[in-house]
C-alpha positions, 0 to 999 in steps of 0.5 A, a space after each residue: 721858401 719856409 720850412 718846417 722843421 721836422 729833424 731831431 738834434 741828433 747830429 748836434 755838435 759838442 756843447 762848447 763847456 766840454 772844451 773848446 779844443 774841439 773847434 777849430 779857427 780855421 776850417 776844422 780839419 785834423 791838425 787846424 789850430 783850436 780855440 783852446 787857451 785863445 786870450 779872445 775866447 771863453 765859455 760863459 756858464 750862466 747866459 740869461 738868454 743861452 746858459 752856457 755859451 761861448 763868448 768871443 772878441 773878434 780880432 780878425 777880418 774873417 774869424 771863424 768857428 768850426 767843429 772838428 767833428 766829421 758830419 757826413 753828407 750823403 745823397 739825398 739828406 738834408 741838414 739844418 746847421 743852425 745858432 742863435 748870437 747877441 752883440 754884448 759890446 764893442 763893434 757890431 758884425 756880421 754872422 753866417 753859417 759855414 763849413 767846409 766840404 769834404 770829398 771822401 778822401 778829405 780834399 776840400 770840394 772849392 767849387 761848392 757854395 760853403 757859406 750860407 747867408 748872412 745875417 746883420 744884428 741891429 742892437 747890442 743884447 737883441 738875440 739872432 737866430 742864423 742857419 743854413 741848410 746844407 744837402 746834396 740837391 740844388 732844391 728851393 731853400 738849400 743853400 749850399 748845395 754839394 752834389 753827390 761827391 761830397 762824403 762829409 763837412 766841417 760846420 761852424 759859423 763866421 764872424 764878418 765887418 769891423 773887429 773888436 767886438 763882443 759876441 756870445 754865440 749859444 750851443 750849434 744845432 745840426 738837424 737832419 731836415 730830409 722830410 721838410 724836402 721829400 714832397 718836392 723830392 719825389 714830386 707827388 701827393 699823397 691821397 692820405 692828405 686829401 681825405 683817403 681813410 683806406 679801411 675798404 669800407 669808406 667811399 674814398 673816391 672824393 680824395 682820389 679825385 682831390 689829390 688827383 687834381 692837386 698832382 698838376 704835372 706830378 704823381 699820385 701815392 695810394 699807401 698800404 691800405 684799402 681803398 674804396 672806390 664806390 663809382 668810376 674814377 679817372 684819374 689823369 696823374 700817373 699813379 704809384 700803388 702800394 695800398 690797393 682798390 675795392 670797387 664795384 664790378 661796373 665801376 670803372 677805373 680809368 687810368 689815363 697818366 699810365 695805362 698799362 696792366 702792371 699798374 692796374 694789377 698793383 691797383 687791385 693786388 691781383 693778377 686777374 683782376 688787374 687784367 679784368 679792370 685793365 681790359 675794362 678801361 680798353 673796351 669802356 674808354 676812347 682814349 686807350 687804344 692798346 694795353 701794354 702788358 710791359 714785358 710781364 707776366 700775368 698770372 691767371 688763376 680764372 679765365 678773363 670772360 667779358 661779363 666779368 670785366 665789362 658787364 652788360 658789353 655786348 659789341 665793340 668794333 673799334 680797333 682794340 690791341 693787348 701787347 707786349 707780355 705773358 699770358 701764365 696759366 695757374 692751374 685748377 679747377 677754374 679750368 675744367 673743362 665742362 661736359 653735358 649730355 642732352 638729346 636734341 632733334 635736328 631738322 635740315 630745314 633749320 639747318 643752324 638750330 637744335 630744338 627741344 634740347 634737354 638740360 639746355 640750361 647746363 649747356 653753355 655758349 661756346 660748348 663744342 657739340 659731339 655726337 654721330 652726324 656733326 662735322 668737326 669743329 661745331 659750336 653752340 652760338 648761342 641758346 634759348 632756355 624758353 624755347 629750349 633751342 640752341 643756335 650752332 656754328 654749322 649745320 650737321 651732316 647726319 640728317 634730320 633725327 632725335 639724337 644724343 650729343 655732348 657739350 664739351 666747354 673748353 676753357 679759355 685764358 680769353 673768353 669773348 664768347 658771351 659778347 655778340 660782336 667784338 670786331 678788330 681786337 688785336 693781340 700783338 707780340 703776346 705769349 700765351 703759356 698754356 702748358 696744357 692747363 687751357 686753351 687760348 682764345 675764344 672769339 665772339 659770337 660775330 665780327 670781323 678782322 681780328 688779328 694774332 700778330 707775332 703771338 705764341 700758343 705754347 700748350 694749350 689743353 684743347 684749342 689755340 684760337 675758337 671761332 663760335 660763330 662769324 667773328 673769323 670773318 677776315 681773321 689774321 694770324 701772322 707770324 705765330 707759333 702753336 705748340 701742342 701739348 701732345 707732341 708726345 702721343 701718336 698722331 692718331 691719339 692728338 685731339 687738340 686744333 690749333 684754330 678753327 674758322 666758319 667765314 670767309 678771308 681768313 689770312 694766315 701766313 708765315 706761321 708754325 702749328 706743331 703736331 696738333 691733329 688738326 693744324 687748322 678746320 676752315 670752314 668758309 671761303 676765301 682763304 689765303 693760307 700762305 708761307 707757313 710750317 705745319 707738321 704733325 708726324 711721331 715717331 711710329 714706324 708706318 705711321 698713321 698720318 690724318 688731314 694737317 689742314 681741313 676744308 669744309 666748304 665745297 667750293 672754298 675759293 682759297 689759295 694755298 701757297 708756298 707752305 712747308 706741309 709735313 706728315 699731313 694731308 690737305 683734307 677737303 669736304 663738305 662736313 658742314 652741310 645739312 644736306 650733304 647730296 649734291 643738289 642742282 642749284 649748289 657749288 660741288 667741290 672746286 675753287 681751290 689752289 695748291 700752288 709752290 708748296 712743299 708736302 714731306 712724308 717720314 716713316 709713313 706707310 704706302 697708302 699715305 696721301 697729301 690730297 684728300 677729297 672726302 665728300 660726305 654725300 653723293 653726286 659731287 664732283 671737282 669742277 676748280 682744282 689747281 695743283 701746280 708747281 709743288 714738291 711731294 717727297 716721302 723719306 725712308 718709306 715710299 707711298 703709292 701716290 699723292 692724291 685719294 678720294 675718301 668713300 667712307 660716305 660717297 665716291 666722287 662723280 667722274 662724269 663732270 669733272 672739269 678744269 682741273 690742273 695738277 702739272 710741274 709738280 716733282 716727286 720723291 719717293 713716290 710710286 706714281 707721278 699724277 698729272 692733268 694732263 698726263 702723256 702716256 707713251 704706247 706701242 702697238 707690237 701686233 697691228 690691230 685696227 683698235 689699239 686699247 690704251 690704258 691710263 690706270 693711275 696717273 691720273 689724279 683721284 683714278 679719274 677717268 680717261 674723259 679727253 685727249 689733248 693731242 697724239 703724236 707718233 714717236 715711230 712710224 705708223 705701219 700695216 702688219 705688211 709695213 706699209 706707211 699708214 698716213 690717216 688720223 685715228 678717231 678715239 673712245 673715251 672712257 673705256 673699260 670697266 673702270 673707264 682709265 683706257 683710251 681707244 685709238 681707232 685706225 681703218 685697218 689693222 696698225 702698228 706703231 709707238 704713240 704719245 698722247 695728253 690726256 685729261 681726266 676732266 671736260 672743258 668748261 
């Protein structure tokens, strides 16, 4: 191997005119007898070919010359020990560079190579240069390699073959030749090498791509600079980044050696913009299949939005995963939330669009929509600026009219919202740090099966996770955590929603959502909602408690089970139709299933309910309601019962309930025990023909006494006389102005105890 000689002679040692007791005969250790008064040896003045040398007569095997000055080794340094020697007279030997290798306390290193190679002279008076390097690495053209124990050596040379020759030997050379090594050291190329001007001005990509392909199986260094990259690059070489990229917002830069956000964010100097361009090359590139955040934490000043990582995107269905990391918020106005007022009109025939909207153009999509007869949780889907319409989320309950509304735009770390389909995204084992500066995520306008696995949502300013439109569809959010950033208010005060979802199967399980004011508006079907915590009480004696989860699908077909519901109610409604009456050719409230859960209350007042039915037109009804096996307890206050029907809008109709169970439930603190079927013990003190039996409360929703499952008597049946009575009764059903007694009928005047199973719903 040749190489370039790049040190200075820093390191040189004394010239041999200063005195010859500075050169040891033997190794060149302290004490090692000199070549001071030697017969053999003398400093020549005035060499022709080296001005002052040294001139010796070899009288031994081995003789040696050695400087008695420390020269330190250390790890990673590289020395040249070089000289150049002529045969004046006499026999002709052999030369070698050599040392002596020292660990730190002076003991000599013998199982180190200390002899370099060695070079034979062909004539008497020919010059011969002859050197050795000598450093800590066993690399290509380092001949005697010490390894890291070696603290410092002994340089010289040695005189081999035939004795009684005349040798004049010129002043050594020791020159540090470290950069003669570096490139095989750190095994990379240097774009600078390949062209690379670094000004931001010069396209440079023509040298990225050459130094890429001259890095084989090494690395690629981009120095202190600016680099301008004028069109997609891709690299194939894992790349160190000092200096930075410009590039166009189209081009791409792909990284395929090392894929991960911190090397996109050193490529761009930026946090955002390396989370921008690193998101760029996941959507615009097959073979990456998940962003590794490697631990860190990214710092974004703006929100990641899909036109200004891949512009003109606008769908992506393959599995796609953002992991491992911090998602930090920078505060400013970046993430103010914006707010328009405009005037729309509403038709129910169209139950998903606005029309003749004004200031259409100041409405953005992803807006929430605001005003009297909108449901809770209601997007703006997209918009028609020509038309002046705006496609929404879910249609609108308040009917059909010109009415004024607000169009609040939440800010959003992630903001999918422009693109119209983004399916199977993952976000796995992320942090979003929102600490009341943003909202989390705000999902595309369709799509399907994205995922939050193992993702904390710490504060964030309105909403954790937004569903505009169908991109819920089969959502999964399992094993999160979602901290509010009103722990403090009361919980009539909190405004923030931890998700929210508009289409069917969402799963979410063995997750934990912290006093928000609502932890979840579903809308759709199919909801598996299973193993979770969800709490929303203050510390408000009496406290007012609102709907934890709310169902906006009447017949909603989803399970509830095994959750921990505290300071909170289960709200069921039909908030998001656009004509909210019940219609004949429609599904009313039914489907669902509340089995295995725990509901908590502390400090709330009597009217406080777990259940809530609130339909927001008339003629609706249960018809599928399953209440099993759970556990309903209130600390400190006690509360009426478990169950309410709202009427702010409408009662509910009592003549068609049907199939609804609530049984083995236990309760806690609370004044009324609701069952269907309920028993219901009654004694007959005075012998009546009619016995009026009254079912007043334990009945779920003060439903009526529609069906008696069996009687038995727990006493005897006896005349006013005390005669035995043997016949069976017949019953009236729903009796009494509120319908909640049952008549017991008998052919003549009766006495007696009773039990029956009644039911407040028909057979199917």
């Amino acid at each position: 191997m040749t190489i370039a000689i790049v040190g200075s002679k820093t390191l040189m040692p004394r010239e041999f005119r200063l005195g010859l007791q500075f050169w040891s005969r033997t190794d060149g250790s302290a004490g090692s007898p000199t070549w001071a008064a030697q017969p053999n040896a003398s400093v020549v003045p005035a060499d022709e070919d080296f001005g002052s040398c040294l001139e010796i007569l070899k009288t031994e095997n081995v003789t040696s010359l050695r400087h008695m000055r420390q020269t330190p080794i250390n790890p990673g340094i590289y020395l040249r020990v070089s000289t150049r020697m002529k045969v004046i007279a006499g026999n002709i030997p052999q030369v070698r560079i050599a040392g002596f290798a020292a660990a730190s306390g002076g003991a000599n290193l013998a199982n180190v190579v200390q002899v370099g190679p060695t070079f034979t002279v062909a004539n008497y008076g020919e010059v011969v240069e002859v050197s050795a390097i000598v450093g800590s690495g066993s690399r290509p053209g380092v001949d005697m390699a010490w390894g890291r124990n070696a603290a410092f050596g002994y340089f010289g040379l040695d005189l081999l073959g035939d004795n009684n020759g005349a040798i004049r030997i010129e002043n050594m050379v020791i020159e540090d030749v470290t950069a003669a090594f570096v490139p095989g050291m750190l095994d990379w190329v240097d774009v600078r090498d390949f062209g690379a001007v670094g000004n931001g001005v010069v396209d440079d990509r023509a040298a990225f791509v050459a130094a890429n392909q001259a890095a084989g199986s090494g690395q690629i260094l981009v120095p202190e600079g600016s680099y301008y990259i004028g069109s997609d690059l891709n690299l194939s070489a894992p790349v160190r980044f000092v200096g930075t990229l410009k590039m166009p917002r189209a081009a791409k830069l792909v990284l395929t050696g090392r894929y991960d956000y911190p090397t996109y964010a050193a490529a761009f100097g930026d946090e955002t913009e390396g989370m921008r361009r690193a998101l760029q090359a996941l959507f615009g590139f097959t073979d990456h299949g998940s962003l590794d955040l490697c631990g860190r934490t990214v710092h974004l000043t703006q929100p990641i939005k899909t036109s200004e990582f891949a512009p003109g995107l606008s769908s992506f269905a393959n599995r796609r995963v953002i992991t491992n990391g911090q998602i930090s918020i920078v505060p400013g106005t970046a993430w103010n939330t914006g707010s328009v007022a405009a005037k729309a009109t509403y038709n129910p025939a169209n139950p998903l669009v606005m029309t003749a909207v004004s200031n259409v153009s100041g409405i953005e999509i992803g807006s929430r929509v605001i005003g009297n007869g909108v449901g809770r949780e209601v997007y703006v889907r997209a918009r028609n600026l020509a038309a002046s319409t705006l496609t929404l989320s879910q249609p609108l309950y308040g009917g059909a009219g010109t009415r004024s509304y607000t169009f609040e735009r939440y800010r959003y770390a992630f903001d999918f919202s422009e693109m119209e389909q983004l399916s199977r995204l993952n976000f796995d084992d992320v942090e979003f740090l929102l600490d009341g500066n943003a909202s989390g995520v705000i999902l595309a306008q369709n799509g399907s099966m994205n995922c939050f696995r193992d993702c904390y949502f710490t504060r964030p300013k309105d909403r954790g996770i937004t569903s505009i439109g169908t991109a819920c569809q089969g959502m999964l959010v399992d094993r999160c955590e979602f901290l509010s950033n009103e722990m403090g208010e009361l919980a009539q005060n909190r405004t923030t929603i931890a998700l929210n979802v508009n289409n069917n199967d969402t799963k979410v399980r063995h997750s934990r959502f912290i006093r928000f004011g609502h932890f979840m508006v579903a809308s759709g079907g199919g909801h598996m909602i299973e193993g979770n915590h969800w709490f929303q009480g203050d510390a408000a004696q009496n406290g007012v408690r609102f709907g934890g989860l709310i169902l906006t699908q009447p017949n909603v077909q989803a399970t509830i089970t095994g959750n921990y519901i505290d300071n909170c109610s289960i709200e069921w409604t039909n908030e998001h139709d656009a004509r909210p009456n019940f219609e004949g050719n429609e599904y009313s409230f039914g489907g669902l299933t509340v089995t295995g859960n725990t509901f908590l209350a502390s400090d709330t007042g009597l009217g406080f309910n777990w259940l809530v039915v609130k339909p927001y037109g008339t003629g609706h009804f249960i018809h599928g309601l399953a209440v099993l096996g759970n556990v309903f307890k209130s600390l400190n206050n006690k509360i009426n019962r478990i169950d309410k029907v709202d009427t702010t809008f409408a009662n509910l109709d009592y003549t068609r309930m049907r199939n609804i169970q609530f049984q083995g439930n236990m309760f806690n603190g609370v004044l009324t025990y609701v069952a269907n079927p309920v028993d219901v013990s009654f004694t007959q003190s005075s012998a009546a023909s009619r016995w009026l039996v009254p079912v007043d409360v334990a009945l779920p929703f003060n439903g009526w006494a529609k069906r008696v499952e069996s009687l038995v008597a727990t006493g005897p049946i006896t005349t006013a006389s005390n005669g035995r009575v043997m016949e069976m009764p017949w019953f009236q059903l729903a009796q009494g102005s509120s319908k909640k007694q049952i008549g017991i009928n008998w052919s003549a005047a009766t006495k007696g105890s009773v039990a029956l199973r009644v039911r407040m719903d028909s057979p199917e």
